[in-house]
C-alpha positions in Angstrom: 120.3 120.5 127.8 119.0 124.0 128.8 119.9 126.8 126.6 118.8 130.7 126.7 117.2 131.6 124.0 114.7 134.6 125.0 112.2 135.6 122.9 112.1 139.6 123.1 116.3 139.6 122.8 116.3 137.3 119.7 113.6 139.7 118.3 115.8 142.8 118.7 118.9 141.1 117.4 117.2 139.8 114.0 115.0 142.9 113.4 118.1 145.7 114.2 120.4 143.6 111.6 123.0 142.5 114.5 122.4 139.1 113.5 121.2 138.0 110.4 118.3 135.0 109.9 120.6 132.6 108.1 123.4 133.4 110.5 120.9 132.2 113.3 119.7 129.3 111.9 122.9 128.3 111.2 123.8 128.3 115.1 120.6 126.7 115.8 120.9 123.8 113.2 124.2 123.0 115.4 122.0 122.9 118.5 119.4 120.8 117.3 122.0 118.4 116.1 123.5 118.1 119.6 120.0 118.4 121.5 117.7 116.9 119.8 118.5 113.3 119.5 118.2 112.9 123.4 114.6 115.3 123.9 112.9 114.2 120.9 110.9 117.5 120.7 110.3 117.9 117.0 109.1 115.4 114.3 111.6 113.9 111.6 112.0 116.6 108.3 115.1 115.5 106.5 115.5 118.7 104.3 115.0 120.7 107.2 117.6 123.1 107.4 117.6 123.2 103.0 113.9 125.0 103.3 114.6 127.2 106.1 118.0 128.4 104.4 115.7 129.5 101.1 113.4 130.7 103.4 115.6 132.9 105.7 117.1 134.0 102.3 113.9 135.0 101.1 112.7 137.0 104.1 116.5 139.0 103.6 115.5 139.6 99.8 111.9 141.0 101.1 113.1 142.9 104.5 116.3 144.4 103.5 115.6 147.7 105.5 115.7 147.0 109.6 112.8 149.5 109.8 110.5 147.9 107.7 111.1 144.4 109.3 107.9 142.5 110.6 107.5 142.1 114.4 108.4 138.3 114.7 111.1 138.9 111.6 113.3 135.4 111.1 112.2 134.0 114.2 112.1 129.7 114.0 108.9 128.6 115.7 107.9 125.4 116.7 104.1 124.2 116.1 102.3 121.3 117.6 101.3 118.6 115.3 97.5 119.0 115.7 98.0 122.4 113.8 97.7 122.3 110.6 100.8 124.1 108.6 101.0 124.6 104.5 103.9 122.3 103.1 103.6 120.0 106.1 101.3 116.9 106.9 99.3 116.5 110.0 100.2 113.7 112.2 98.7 114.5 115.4 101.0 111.5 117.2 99.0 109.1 115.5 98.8 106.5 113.0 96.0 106.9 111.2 96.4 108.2 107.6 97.7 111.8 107.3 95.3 113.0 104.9 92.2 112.6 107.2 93.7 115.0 109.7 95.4 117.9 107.3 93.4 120.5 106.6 94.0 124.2 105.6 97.1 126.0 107.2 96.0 127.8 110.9 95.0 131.2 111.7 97.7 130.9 114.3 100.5 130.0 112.1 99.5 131.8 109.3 99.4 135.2 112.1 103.1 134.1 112.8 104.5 133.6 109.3 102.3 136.9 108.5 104.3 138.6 111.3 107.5 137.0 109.7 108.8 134.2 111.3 109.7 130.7 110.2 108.3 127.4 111.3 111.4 125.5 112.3 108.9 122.5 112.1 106.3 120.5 114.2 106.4 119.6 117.2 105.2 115.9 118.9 102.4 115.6 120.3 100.5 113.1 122.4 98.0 111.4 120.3 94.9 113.8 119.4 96.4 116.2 122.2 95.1 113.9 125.3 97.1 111.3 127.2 98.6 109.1 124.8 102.6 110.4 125.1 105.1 110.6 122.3 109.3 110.2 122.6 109.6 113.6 123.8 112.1 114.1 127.6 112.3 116.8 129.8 115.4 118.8 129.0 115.8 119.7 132.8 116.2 115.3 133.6 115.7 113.1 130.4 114.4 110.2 132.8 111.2 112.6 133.6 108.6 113.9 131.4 107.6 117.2 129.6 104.4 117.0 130.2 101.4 116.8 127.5 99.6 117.6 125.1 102.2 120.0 124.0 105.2 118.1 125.1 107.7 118.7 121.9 106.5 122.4 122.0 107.6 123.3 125.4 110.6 120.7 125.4 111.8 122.7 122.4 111.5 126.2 124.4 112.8 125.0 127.1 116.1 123.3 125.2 116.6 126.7 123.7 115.7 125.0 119.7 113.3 127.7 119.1 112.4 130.7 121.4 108.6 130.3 120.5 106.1 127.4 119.7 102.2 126.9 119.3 100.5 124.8 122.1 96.8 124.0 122.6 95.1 123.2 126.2 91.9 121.6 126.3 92.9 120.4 130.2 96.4 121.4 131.1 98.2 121.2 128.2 100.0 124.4 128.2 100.4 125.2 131.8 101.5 121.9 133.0 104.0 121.5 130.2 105.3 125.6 130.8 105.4 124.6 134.6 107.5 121.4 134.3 110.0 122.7 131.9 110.7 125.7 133.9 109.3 128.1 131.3 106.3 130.8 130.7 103.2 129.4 129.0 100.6 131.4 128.2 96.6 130.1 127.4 94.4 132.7 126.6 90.9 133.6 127.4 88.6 131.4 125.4 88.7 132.0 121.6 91.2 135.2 121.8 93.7 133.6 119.5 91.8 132.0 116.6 91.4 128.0 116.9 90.4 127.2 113.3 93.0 125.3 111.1 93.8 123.2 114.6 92.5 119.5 115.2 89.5 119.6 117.5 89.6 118.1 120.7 86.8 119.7 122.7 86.1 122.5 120.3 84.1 124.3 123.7 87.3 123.6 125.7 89.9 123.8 123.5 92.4 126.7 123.5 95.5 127.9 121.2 98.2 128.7 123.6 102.3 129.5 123.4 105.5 129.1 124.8 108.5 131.4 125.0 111.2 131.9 127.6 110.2 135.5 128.5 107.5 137.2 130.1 108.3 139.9 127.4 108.8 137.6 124.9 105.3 136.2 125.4 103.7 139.8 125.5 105.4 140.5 122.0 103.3 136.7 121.0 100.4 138.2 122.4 100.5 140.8 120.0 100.9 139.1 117.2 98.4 136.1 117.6 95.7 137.8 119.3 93.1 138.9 117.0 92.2 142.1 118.9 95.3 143.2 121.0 94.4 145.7 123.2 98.1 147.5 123.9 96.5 150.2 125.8 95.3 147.7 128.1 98.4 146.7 129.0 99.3 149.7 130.9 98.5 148.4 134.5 100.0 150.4 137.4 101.4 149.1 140.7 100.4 146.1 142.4 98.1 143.5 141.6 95.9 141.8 144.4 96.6 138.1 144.4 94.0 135.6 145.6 95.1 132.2 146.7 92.7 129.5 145.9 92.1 127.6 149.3 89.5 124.8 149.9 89.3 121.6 147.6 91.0 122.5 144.9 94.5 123.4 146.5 94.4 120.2 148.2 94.6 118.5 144.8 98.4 119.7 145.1 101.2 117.1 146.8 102.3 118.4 150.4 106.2 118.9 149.3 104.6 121.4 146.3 102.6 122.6 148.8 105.4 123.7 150.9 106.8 125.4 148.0 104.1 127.1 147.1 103.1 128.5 150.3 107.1 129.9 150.5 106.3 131.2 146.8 103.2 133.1 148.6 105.5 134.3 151.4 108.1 135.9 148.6 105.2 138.0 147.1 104.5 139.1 150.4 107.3 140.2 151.1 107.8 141.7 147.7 105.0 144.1 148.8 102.4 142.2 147.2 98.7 142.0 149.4 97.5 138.1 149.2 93.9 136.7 150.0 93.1 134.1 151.3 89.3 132.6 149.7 87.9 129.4 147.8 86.6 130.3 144.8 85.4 127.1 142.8 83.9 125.2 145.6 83.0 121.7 144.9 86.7 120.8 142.6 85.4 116.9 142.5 81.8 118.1 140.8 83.9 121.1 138.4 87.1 117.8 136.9 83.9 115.1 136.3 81.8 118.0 134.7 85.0 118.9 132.6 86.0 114.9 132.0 82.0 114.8 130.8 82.4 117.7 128.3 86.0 116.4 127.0 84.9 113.1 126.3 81.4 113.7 124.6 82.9 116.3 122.2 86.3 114.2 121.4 83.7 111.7 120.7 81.5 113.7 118.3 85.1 115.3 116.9 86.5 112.1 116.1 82.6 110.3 115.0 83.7 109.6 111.1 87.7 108.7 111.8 87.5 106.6 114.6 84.7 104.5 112.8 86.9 103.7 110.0 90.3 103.8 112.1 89.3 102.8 115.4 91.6 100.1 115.2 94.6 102.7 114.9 93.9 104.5 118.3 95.7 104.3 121.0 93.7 102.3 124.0 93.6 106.0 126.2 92.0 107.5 123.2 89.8 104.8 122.6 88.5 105.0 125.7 87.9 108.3 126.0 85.7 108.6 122.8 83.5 105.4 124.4 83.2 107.0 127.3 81.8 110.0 125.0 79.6 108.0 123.6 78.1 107.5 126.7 77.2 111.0 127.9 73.6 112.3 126.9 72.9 115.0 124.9 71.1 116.5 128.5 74.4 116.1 130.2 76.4 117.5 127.7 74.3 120.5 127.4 74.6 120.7 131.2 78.3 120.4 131.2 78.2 123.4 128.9 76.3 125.3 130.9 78.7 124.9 133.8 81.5 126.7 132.1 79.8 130.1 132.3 78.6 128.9 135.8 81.7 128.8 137.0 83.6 132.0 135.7 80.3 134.2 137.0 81.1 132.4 140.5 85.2 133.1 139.7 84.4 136.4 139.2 81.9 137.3 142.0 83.9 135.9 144.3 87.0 138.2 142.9 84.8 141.0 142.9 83.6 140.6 146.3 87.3 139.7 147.8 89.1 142.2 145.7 90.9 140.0 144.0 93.0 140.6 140.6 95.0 137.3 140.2 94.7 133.7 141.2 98.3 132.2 142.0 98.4 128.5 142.1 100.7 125.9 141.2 101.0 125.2 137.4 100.9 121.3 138.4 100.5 118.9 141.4 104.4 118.8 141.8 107.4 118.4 139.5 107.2 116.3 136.3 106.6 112.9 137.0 109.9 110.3 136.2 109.4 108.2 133.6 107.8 109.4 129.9 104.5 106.4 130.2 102.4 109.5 131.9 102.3 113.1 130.9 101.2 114.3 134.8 98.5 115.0 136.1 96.3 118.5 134.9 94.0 119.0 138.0 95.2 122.4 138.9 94.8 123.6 135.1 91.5 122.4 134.5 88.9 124.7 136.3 90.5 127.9 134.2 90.2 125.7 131.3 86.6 124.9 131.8 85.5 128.8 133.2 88.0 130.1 129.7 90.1 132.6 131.5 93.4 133.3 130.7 96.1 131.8 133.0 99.8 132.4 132.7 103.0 129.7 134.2 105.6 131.4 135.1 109.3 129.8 136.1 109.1 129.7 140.7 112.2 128.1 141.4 112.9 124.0 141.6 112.0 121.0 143.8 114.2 118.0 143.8 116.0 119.6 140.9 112.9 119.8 138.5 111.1 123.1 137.7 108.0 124.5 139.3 106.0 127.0 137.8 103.5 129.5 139.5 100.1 129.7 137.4 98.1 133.2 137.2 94.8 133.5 136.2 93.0 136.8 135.4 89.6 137.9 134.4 87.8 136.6 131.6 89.0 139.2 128.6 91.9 140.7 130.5 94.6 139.1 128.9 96.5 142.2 128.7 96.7 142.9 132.2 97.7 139.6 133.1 100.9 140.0 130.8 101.5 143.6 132.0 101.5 141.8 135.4 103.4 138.6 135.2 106.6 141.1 135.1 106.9 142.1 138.8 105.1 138.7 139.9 108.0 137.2 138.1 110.8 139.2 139.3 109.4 138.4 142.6 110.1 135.2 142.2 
């Protein structure tokens, strides 16, 4: 069920002419045919492989000369369905009616399609992007899940049916996903790659993210979806200092992943790379209810006119979580605000004072859950959701056969470095 399909070599072959657009898509459609009945990554489109043909043919027409070819140039990307994509409905894994979620195309996708690649389709989603899951199995063991929100987007990465795809995290919906389907997920500092044209969750919270295959691949993403790319800043040299979150929050993680982490630590070491020991976020129990607080008040306030009229349509996790927004006053919500910039000033002193460049953690608790009823669990993503730094999963070997990823997490704003990074912290590993 695993296939390569890196993003950065892909690239190279479309845009040099060694392969042409309809040439890959023609390989792919064969690929999706055998894969995708048994992942269930990407939602029904019957004429599928008709529109990308005259699409493909299209870009050709326009892009005859390899030097004038756009950087993402015939590249099939998978999108979420809680982005919103011209020629295609919005679902969002639910029921309700189409029309009261689609809106105009994203600044995301329309970056993409701008940069010239093709959307190969959307992707499922768990319903609204929070815990409700969809059809979609890991391709690594069917029986066990991709994770969630962005379950079809990283399954489809993963399964080698598109070497990109959009993803959002408004708890762990990138990293966890990246982590259990063994490959890189990137979500960005807060509001670096434009979030309008996507579904609210938690608009404070909520983050567009990506997957690829690559750590190259994901800086050439970077490049393209980020607003203000800073390439210059991408030029790190030598060795990052990694921090290793101790205290409360590392607990969170089950002893076996433990284990493997703490051998993950001992490989940097021994790769030359200077680790430190520190706890950084204190109190994790007061950071997930302040989170949980914030998630639930604005999914409630995002949801206020379509859950009155279609509340009946929701999912009973759903439902809950907008009455339990309902719940949380306007003081407490403020508060929870607040707490965001609280914690990344205490993040950040505490990497100022310790030296510290990068957090390593695990990207989940442990390996994906069996079963597709739960998505896993995002404890270890959520305090770098709520403090809006950007945090990185990258592949860190396997435990009981399933994928484990190794989670980064940079300075608010240095996105750049972080990708210039991942490279050696990967090859480490």
């Amino acid at each position: 069920m695993i296939h390569d399909e890196p993003l950065a070599a892909t690239v190279t072959s479309l845009r040099t002419g060694e392969t042409e657009p309809s040439t890959y898509l023609n390989s792919l459609e064969g690929r999706v045919d055998r894969v995708e009945p048994e992942i269930e990554a990407l939602l029904d489109e019957p004429a599928r492989w008709d529109r990308l043909g005259r699409e493909a043919s299209a870009l050709e027409a326009r892009f005859p000369d390899p030097a004038t070819r756009p950087p993402l140039y015939g590249v099939p990307v998978g999108v979420k369905d809680i982005f919103n994509v011209e020629g295609f409905p919005t679902e969002a894994g639910s029921t309700v009616p189409p029309e009261t979620v689609t809106g105009p195309e994203a600044a995301s996708v329309r970056a993409l399609r701008d940069a010239g690649a093709l959307v190969l389709g959307k992707t499922v989603t768990t319903e609204f992007a929070y815990f409700e899951p969809g059809p979609t199995r890991n391709p690594h063991d069917t029986d066990h899940t991709p994770g969630g929100s962005s379950s079809g987007s990283a399954a489809a990465v993963a399964a080698g049916l598109c070497p990109l795809a959009l993803g959002s995290q408004t708890i762990g919906s990138v990293i966890r996903p990246a982590a259990f389907c063994g490959i890189v997920g990137l979500k960005p500092t807060y509001g670096r790659i434009p979030i309008g044209g996507v579904l609210p969750v938690a608009p404070s919270v909520d983050h567009v993210g990506f997957f690829t295959q690559d750590v190259a691949g994901a800086r050439l993403a970077a490049s393209v979806l980020y607003e203000h790319w800073r390439p210059e800043s991408s030029q790190t040299v030598g060795k990052p200092t990694l921090g290793v979150p101790e205290g409360s929050y590392l607990e969170q993680t089950e002893s076996k992943a433990r284990e493997a982490f703490d051998e993950q630590v001992t490989r940097l070491e021994g790769a030359g790379y200077e680790v430190r020991r520190v706890d950084p976020v204190g109190d994790i129990d007061a950071i997930n209810a302040r989170h949980q607080r914030l998630v639930a008040a604005e999914t409630a306030l995002s949801h206020s006119e379509r859950f009155a009229e279609y509340g009946d349509r929701y999912a009973e996790a759903t439902a809950e979580l907008i009455h339990e927004g309902h719940a949380v006053g306007v003081g407490d919500l403020c508060e929870a605000r607040t707490g965001r910039g609280d914690l990344r000033e205490t993040v950040e002193r505490t990497m100022s004072e310790e030296g510290v460049d990068v957090w390593i953690s695990p990207g989940a608790p442990g390996p994906a859950p069996e079963g597709i009823d739960t998505t896993g669990d995002p404890v270890m993503n959520l305090p770098w959701t709520h403090s809006g730094q950007p945090a990185m999963a990258l592949p860190a070997g396997e435990l009981d056969g399933l994928p484990l990823g190794l989670q980064c997490v940079a300075r608010y704003g240095e996105d750049e470095s972080l990708l210039s990074w991942a490279d050696g912290i990967a090859s480490a590993l």
